[in-house]
Backbone as a ProteinNet text record, in pm:
[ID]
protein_1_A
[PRIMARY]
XXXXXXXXXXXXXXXXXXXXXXXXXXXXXXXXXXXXXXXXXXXXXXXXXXXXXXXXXXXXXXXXXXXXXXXXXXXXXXXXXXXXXXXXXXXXXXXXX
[TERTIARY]
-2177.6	-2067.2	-1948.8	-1959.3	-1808.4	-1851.1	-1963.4	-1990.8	-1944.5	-1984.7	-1976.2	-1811.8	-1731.9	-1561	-1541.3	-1576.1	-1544	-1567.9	-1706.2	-1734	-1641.2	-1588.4	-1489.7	-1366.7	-1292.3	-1202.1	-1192.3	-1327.5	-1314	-1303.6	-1376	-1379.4	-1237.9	-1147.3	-1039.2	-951.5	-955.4	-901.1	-922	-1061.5	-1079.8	-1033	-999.9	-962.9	-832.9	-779.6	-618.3	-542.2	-637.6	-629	-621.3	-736.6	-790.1	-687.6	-639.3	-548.6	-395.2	-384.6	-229.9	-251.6	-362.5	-391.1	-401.3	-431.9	-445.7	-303.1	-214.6	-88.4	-22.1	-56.4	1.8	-26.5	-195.7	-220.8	-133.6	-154.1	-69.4	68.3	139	278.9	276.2	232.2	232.5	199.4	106.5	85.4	193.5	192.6	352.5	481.4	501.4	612.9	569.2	454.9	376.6	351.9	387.1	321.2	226.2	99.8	-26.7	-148.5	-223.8	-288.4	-303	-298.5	-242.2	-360.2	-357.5	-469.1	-446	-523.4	-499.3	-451.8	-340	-284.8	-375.2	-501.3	-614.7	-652.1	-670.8	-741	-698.5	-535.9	-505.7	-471.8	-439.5	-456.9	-555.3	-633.4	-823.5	-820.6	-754.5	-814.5	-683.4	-632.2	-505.2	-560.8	-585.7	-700.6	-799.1	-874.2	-1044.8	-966.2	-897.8	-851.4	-770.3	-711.7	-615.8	-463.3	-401	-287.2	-222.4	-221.1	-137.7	-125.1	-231.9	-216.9	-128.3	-136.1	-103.9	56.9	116.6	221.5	316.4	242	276.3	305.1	176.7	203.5	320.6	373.4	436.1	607.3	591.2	691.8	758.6	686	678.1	683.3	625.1	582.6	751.7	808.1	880.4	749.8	680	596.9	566.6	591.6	578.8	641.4	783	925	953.9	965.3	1053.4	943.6	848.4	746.4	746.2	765.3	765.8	611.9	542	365.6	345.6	341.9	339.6	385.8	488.4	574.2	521.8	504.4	455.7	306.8	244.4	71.7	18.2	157.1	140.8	143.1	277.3	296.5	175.1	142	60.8	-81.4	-107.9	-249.1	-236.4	-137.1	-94.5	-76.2	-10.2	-67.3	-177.8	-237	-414	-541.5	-481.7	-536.7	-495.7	-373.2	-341.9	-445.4	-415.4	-452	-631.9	-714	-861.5	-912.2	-810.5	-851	-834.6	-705.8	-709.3	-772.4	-850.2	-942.9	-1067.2	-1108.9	-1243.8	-1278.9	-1128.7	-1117.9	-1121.2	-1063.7	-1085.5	-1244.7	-1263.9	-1449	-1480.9	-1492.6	-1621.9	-1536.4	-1423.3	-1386.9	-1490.7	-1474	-1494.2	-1629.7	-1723.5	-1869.6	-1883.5	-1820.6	-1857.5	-1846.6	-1710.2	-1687.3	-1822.7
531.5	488.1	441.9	475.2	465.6	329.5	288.2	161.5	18.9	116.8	-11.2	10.3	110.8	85.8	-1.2	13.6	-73.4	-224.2	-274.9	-395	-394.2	-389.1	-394.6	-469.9	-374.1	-388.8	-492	-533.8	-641.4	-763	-770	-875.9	-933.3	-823.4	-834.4	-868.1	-785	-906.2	-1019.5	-1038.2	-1185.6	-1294.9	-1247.9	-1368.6	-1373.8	-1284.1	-1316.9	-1368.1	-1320.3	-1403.6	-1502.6	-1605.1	-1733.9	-1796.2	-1731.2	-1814.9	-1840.8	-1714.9	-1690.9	-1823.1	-1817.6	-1945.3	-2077.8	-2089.7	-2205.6	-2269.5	-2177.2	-2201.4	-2274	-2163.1	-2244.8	-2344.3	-2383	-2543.8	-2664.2	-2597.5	-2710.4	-2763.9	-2643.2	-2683.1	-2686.3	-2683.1	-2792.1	-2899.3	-2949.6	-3091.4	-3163.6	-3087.7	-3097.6	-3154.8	-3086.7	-3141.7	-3225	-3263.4	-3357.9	-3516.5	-3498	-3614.2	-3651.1	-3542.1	-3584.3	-3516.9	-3563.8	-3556.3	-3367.9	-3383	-3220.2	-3178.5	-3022.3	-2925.2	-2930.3	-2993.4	-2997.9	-2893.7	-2888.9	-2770.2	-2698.9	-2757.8	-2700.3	-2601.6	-2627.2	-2581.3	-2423.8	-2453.7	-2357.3	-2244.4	-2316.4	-2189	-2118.6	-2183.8	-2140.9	-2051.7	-2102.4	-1906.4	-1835	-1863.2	-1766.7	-1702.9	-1721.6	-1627.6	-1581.9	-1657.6	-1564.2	-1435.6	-1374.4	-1245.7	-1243.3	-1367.6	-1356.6	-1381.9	-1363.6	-1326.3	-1263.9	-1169.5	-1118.8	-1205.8	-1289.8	-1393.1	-1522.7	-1547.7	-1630.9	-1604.5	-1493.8	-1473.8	-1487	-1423.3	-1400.2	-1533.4	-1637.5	-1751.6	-1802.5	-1842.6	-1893.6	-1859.8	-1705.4	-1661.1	-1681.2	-1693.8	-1660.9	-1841.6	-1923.5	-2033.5	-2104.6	-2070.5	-2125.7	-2242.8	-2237.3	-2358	-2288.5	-2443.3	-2402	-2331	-2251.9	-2244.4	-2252.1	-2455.2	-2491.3	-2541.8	-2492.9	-2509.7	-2423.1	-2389	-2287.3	-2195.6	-2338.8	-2299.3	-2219.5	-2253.5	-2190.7	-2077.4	-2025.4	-1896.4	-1815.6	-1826.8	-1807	-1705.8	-1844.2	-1795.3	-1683.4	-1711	-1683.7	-1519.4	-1444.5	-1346.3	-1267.4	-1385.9	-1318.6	-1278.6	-1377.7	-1336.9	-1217	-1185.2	-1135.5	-938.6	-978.5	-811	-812.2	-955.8	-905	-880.7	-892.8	-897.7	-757.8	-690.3	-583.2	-478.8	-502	-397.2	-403.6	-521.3	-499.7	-416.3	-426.2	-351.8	-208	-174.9	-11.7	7.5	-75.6	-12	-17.8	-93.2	-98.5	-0.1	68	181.9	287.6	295.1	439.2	465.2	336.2	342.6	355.6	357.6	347.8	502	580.8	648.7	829.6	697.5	854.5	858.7	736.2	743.5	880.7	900	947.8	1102.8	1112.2	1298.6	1336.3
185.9	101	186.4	311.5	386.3	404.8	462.7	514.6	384.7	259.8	168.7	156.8	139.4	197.8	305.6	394.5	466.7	480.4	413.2	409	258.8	180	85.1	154.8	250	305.5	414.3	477.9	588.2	462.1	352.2	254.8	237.3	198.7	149.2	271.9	411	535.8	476.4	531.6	545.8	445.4	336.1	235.4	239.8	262.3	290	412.6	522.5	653.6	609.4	568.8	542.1	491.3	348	226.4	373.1	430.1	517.7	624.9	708.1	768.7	715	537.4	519.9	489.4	467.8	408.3	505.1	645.3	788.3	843.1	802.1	844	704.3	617.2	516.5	598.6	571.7	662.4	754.1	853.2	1000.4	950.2	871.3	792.4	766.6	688.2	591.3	723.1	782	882.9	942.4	985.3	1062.3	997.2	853.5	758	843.2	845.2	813	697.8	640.3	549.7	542	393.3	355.9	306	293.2	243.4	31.7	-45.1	-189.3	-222.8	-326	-398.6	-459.4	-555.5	-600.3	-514.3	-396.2	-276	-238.7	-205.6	-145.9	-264.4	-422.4	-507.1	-563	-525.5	-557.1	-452.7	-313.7	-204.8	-263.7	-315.2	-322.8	-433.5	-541.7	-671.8	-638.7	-541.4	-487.3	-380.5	-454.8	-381.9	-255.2	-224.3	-127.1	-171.1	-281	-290.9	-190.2	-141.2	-44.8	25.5	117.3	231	178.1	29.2	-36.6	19.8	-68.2	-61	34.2	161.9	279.7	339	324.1	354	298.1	180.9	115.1	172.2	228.6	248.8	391.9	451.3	623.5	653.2	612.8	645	543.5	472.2	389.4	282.9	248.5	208.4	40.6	4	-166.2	-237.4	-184.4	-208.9	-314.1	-360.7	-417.1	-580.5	-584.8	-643.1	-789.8	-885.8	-957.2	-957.3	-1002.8	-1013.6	-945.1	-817.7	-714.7	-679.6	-684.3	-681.6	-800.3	-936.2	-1028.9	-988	-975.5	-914.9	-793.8	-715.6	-622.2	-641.4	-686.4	-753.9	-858.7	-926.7	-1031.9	-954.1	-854.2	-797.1	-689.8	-592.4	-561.8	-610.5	-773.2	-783.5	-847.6	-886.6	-909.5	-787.4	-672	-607.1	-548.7	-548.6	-492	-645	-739.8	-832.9	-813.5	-785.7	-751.1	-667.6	-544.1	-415.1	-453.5	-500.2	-571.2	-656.4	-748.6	-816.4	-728	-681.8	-602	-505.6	-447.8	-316.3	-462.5	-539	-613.6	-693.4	-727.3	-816.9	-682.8	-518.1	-438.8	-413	-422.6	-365.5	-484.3	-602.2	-728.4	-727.5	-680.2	-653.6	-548.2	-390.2	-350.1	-356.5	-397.4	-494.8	-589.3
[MASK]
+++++++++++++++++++++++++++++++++++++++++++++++++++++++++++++++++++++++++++++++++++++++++++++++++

């Protein structure tokens, strides 16, 4: 059971890494005017469970700011993505009691 915690938890790295990195290649784009990462794109990893990275990106990077959608989504996926992980660590946690 610990093992499937943990492959839980590398999952949930990894998608928020990803969304946090994709945010940072947009805006280097973005300042660069060269061809950008689709908004579709980057809010589709930001709902497949990387909210946090989403956020983080958004925040750290200044990018998508001035956006409402965006700030909006970003937030909302953000504590859906925080509230999955606490349920997923407490159902693998009440399996093993």
């Amino acid at each position: 059971m610990q093992a499937l915690i943990s492959i839980v938890g590398i999952v949930f790295l990894v998608a928020n890494v990803w969304t946090f990195v994709l945010y940072g290649i947009d805006k280097r784009r973005a300042v660069k005017n060269k061809w950008r990462i689709p908004e579709k794109t980057l809010l589709l990893h930001t709902w497949l469970l990387g909210g946090v990275g989403g956020l983080l990106g958004m925040k750290l990077f200044h990018h998508k700011t001035q956006h409402k959608a965006f700030i909006i989504s970003c937030w909302m996926s953000f504590v859906l993505t925080c509230g999955v992980m606490v349920w997923v660590l407490l159902c693998l946690t009440a399996v093993t009691v």
